[in-house]
N, C-alpha and C positions, 0 to 999 in steps of 0.2 A: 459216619463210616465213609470211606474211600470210595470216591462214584458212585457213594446210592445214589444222589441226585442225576445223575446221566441218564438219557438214553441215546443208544447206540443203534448205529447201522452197518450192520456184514456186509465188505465186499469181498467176494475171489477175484481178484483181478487178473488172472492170468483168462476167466472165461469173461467175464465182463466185457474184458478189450479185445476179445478175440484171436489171442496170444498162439502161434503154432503149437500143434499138441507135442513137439518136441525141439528141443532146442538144440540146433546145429551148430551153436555156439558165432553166427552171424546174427549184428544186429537187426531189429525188429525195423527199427529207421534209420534205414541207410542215408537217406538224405538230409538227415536232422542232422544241425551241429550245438553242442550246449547241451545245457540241463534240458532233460526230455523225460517225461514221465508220462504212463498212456491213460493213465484216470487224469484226464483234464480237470480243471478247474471249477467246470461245467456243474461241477459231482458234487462236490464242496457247496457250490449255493444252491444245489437239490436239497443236498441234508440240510442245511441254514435254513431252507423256507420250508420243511417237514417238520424242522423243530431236532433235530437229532443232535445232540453235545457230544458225543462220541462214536468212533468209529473204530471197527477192528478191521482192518486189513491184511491179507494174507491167504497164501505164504507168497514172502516176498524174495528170498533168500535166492540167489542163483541155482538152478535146481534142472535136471536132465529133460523132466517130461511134466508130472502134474504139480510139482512144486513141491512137494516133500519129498524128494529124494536129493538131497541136497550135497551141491560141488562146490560152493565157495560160499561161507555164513558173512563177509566181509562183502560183495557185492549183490545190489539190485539184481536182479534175473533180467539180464540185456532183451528178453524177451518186454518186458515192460518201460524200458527204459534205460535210465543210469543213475549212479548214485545220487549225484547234484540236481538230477529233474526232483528225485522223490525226497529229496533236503528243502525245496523250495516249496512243496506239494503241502509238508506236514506244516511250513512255518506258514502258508497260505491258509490250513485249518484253525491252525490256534488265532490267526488274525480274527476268524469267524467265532472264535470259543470251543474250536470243536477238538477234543481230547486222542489223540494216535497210539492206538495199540495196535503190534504185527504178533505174527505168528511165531513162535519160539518153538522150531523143530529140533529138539535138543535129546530123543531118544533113538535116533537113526538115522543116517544119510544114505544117499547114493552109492555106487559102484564106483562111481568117477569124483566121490572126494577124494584130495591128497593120501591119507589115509588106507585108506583102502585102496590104491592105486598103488601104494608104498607096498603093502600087503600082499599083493597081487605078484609085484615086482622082486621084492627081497627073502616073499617067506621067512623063514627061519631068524635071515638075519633081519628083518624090517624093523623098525620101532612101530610101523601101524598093527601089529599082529595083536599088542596089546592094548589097545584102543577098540577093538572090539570085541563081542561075550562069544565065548565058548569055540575059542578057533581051536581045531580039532586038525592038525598035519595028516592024522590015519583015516583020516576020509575024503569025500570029494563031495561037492557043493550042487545043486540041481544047475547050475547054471557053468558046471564043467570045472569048477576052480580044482586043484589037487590039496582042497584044504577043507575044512565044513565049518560053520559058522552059523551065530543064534538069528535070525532074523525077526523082522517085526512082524506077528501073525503069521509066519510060515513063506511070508513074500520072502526071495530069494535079492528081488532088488533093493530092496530096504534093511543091511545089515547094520545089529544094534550096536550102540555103544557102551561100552565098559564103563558105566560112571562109577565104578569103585577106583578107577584108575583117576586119580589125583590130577596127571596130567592132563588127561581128558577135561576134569570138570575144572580147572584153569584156564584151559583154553577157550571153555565155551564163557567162562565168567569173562573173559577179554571180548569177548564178540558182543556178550548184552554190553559191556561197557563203550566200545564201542559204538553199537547204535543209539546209547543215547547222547556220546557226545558228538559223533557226526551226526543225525540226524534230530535229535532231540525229541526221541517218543517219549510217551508219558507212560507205556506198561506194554507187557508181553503176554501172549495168551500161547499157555503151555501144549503144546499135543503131544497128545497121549500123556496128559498127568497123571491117570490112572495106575502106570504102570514102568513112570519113571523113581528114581533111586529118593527116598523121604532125606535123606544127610543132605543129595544137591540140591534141593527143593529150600530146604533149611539155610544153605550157605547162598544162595540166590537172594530169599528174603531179607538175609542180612549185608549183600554185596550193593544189592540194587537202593536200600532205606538210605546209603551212603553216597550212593551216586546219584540218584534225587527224591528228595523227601516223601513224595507224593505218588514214589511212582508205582504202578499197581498190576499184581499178577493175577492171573484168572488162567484155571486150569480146565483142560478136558478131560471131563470124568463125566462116564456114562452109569456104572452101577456103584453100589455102595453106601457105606456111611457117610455122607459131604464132608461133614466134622473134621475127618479125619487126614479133610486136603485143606480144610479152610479156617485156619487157628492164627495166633496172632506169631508163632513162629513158622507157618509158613504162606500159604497164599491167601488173598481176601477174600477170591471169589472163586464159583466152579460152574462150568455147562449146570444148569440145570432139567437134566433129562427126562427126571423122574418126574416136573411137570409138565414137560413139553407132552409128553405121553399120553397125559390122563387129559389137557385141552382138548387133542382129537380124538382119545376113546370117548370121553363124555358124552363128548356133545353129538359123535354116532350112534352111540347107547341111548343118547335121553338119560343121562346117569350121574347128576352134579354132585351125587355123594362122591365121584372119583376125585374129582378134584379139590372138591371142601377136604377130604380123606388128609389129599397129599400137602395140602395147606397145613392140616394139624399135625399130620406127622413130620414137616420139616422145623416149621413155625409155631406150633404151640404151645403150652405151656411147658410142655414136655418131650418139645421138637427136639428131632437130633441135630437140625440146624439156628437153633434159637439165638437169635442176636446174629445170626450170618446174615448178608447180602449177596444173593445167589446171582447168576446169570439166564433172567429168563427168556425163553423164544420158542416162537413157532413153528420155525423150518426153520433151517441153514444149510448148507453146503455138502450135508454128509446125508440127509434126509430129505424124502417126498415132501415137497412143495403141499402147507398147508391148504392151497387152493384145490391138491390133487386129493388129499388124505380125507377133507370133509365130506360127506354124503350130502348133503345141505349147504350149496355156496351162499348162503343168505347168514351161515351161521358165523362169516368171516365177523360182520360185526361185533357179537357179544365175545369172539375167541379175542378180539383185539381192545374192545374194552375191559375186558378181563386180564388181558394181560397189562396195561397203560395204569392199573387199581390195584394192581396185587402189591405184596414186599416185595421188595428185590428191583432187579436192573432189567427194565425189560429191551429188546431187541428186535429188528425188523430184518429180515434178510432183504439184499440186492435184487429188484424187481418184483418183492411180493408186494411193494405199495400202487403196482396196476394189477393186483388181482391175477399175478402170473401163476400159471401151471408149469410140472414137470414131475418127473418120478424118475427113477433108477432102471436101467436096464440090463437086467443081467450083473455083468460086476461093474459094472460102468456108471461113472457119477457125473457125464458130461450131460447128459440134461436136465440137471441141476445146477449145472453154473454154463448159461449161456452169455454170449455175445450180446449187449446191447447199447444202444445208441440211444440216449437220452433226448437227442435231437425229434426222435422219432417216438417217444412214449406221450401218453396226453393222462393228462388227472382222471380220474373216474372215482367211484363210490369211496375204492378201499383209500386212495389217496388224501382225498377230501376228509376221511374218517382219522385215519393220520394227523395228518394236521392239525387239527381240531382236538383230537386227544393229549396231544406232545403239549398242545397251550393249553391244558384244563392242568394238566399232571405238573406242569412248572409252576400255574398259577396257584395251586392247592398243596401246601404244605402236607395237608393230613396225608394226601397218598405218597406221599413221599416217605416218612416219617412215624408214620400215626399207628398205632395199634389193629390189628386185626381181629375186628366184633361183628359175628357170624349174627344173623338176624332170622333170618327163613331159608329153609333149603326142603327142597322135593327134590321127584328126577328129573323135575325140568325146570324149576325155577329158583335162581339162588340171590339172595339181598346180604349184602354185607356191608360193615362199616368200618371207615379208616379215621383214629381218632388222634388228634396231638393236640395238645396243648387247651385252648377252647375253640378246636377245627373240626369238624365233622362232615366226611364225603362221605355218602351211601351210594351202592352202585347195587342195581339190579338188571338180572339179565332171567331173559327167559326164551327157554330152546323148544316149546310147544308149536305145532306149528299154528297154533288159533291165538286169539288173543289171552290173557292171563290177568287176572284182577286180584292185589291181595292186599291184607291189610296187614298192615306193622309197626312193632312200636315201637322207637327210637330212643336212643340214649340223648341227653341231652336236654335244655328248655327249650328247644328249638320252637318258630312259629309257621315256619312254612320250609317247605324244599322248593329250588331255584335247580331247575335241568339243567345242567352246562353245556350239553347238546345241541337244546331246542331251545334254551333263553326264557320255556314258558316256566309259571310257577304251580306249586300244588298247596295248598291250606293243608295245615296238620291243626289234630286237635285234641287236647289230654293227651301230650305226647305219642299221637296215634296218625298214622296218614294212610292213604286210603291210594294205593299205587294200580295203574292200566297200562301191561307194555303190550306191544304188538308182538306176532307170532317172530320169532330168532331176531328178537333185538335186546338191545343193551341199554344202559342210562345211568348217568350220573347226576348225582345231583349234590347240592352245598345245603346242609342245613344254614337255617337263617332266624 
């Protein structure tokens, strides 16, 4: 499948680099001349020495304030840069191996796209009037327009776009084509694919198979059947919400039936997502900082070994590899994507834990690949095994806070288990091993 083997690192770059919370439409470096782009290079050999093969970045898009409200799909946001910085940015990742996907805001823009600016200007006679849903002349808009209009979620700044309108979804297929011949990203990751039009979705995956073989869509979908965003006519992969969820209910409950639960109900024999490669992750940009949401910061371990072992594409967001916090305030997502200076962060536990995971998870085929074979589960202790081919990873973790002793029997002739953690080994015997984890820790190991 398409980037199962990847993992990926979230950046928002507009809070990353410290980007004004609104664009004046002056540039960001005034005294820069040339290609300028404000994720340095710096960032590039952070993910190379974490081990990260992919990166989603976004939104990149020219855009008024927090970067989905979008005024030009053709230009960098002058806030970050320009086009030729972030041309050289992406070909500087792939030099590394590392895979560029942006943010495809393709269900609504700004006020201040052409469009709606046209809208604004000609009413009646505009060509924008039908470029967006449900423009209504007999009313008026909360934000004063003598018109009314569908917006996204009831925001008044974010009106949607009409993809039933042909010329619309033209024009946006011109724009992915576009970025991948100016820039040459490797895939788009959809917002709000939940509740954009299933025909454009469809005419995407077959616009983009053409313009480069490889290249791979991943949509944001928070509730629902997956299935039914992620089939071979149309995207490969989707948010996977529905386990981000049950990580930090779990392991606040003591409750690893939540998460074994959502394993079988996506992945099991009778998953609704069986044979998909989801998109999994901890936090990201739109949710409380898993450092903020665990009751137990000890439990980062097993949540991230847990996530480096499971099916699917797992994911790190920007600055949760020093164990950063943050939460939402109010309607506000800005401390959630802060400002940071790479010059200024130092490695600690979660970092080191990182690292070390990304090289177990490249070196070991089975978690890549391998079948999901549940072994022991309580509410606090879960052993599973990833099988492919004659590869056998077992990963046990346990969210007690005392130590946990248990015994298990293994598939396989195995003769011993080899921690990829700790380097030490454990004797199995009649196919049986006799496993000691410490209170909220995690562990992998290679049969051998």
């Amino acid at each position: 499948m398409l980037f199962e083997d990847r993992i990926f690192y979230h950046m928002y770059p507009l809070g990353l680099c410290g980007a004004p919370e609104s664009n004046d439409s002056g540039p960001l470096f005034q005294k820069e001349e040339g290609p300028v782009f404000a994720v340095g290079n710096e960032w590039i050999d952070h993910m190379k020495d974490l081990g990260f093969s992919g990166v989603y970045i976004g939104p990149l898009f020219e855009s008024s304030t927090h970067g989905y409200d979008t005024r030009d799909y053709r230009r960098v946001d002058r806030r970050l840069g320009n086009n030729e910085g972030f041309r050289k940015w992406v070909a500087a990742c792939h030099e590394q191996g590392i895979k560029v996907v942006v943010d495809g805001v393709f269900n609504h823009t700004g006020r201040e796209f052409p469009a709606f600016q046209n809208l604004q200007e000609q009413k009646w006679d505009s060509w924008g009037k039908d470029w967006y849903c449900q423009v209504d002349f007999n009313g008026t808009s909360p934000l004063g327009d003598p018109f009314s209009y569908e917006s996204w979620r009831g925001y008044p700044e974010l009106p949607r776009l009409n993809l039933k309108n042909p010329a619309v979804v033209d024009a946006l297929m011109d724009v992915v084509r576009f970025w991948v011949s100016a820039f040459d990203i490797d895939g788009i990751r959809l917002d709000c694919a939940d509740v954009l039009d299933f025909d454009c979705m469809r005419r995407l995956r077959r616009e983009t198979e053409q313009m480069k073989p490889e290249f791979w869509l991943m949509g944001e979908v928070i509730h629902g059947d997956y299935s039914r965003w992620v089939n071979p006519e149309m995207l490969h992969s989707v948010t996977n919400y529905e386990l981000h969820k049950a990580i930090y209910s779990a392991h606040n409950s003591h409750n690893y039936f939540e998460m074994a639960h959502t394993l079988r109900r996506l992945f099991g024999e009778y998953g609704l997502c069986k044979g998909a490669v989801l998109y999994n992750f901890a936090d990201n940009h739109d949710v409380d900082r898993i450092g903020s949401k665990l009751a137990c910061k000890a439990d980062l371990l097993p949540v991230y070994v847990f996530l480096y072992t499971i099916h699917g594409i797992p994911s790190v967001y920007y600055g949760s590899e020093f164990g950063m916090e943050g939460r939402r305030t109010g309607d506000s997502d800005r401390p959630l994507r802060p400002q940071i200076k790479l010059s200024e962060m130092e490695d600690g536990e979660v970092t080191r834990l990182l690292r070390r995971l990304a090289h177990i998870r490249q070196s070991q085929k089975a978690l890549i690949y391998g079948n999901h074979v549940e072994l022991l589960l309580t509410n606090r202790q879960y052993v599973y095994a990833r099988c492919w081919q004659n590869e056998i990873c077992v990963t046990a973790l346990n969210n007690d806070d005392s130590v946990s002793e248990m015994d298990i029997g293994l598939p396989g002739d195995g003769k011993l288990l080899k921690d990829l953690i700790s380097g030490g080994e454990i004797p199995m015997e009649n196919g049986r091993v006799h496993l000691k984890l410490q209170g909220h820790d995690g562990r992998i190991y290679q049969v051998k």
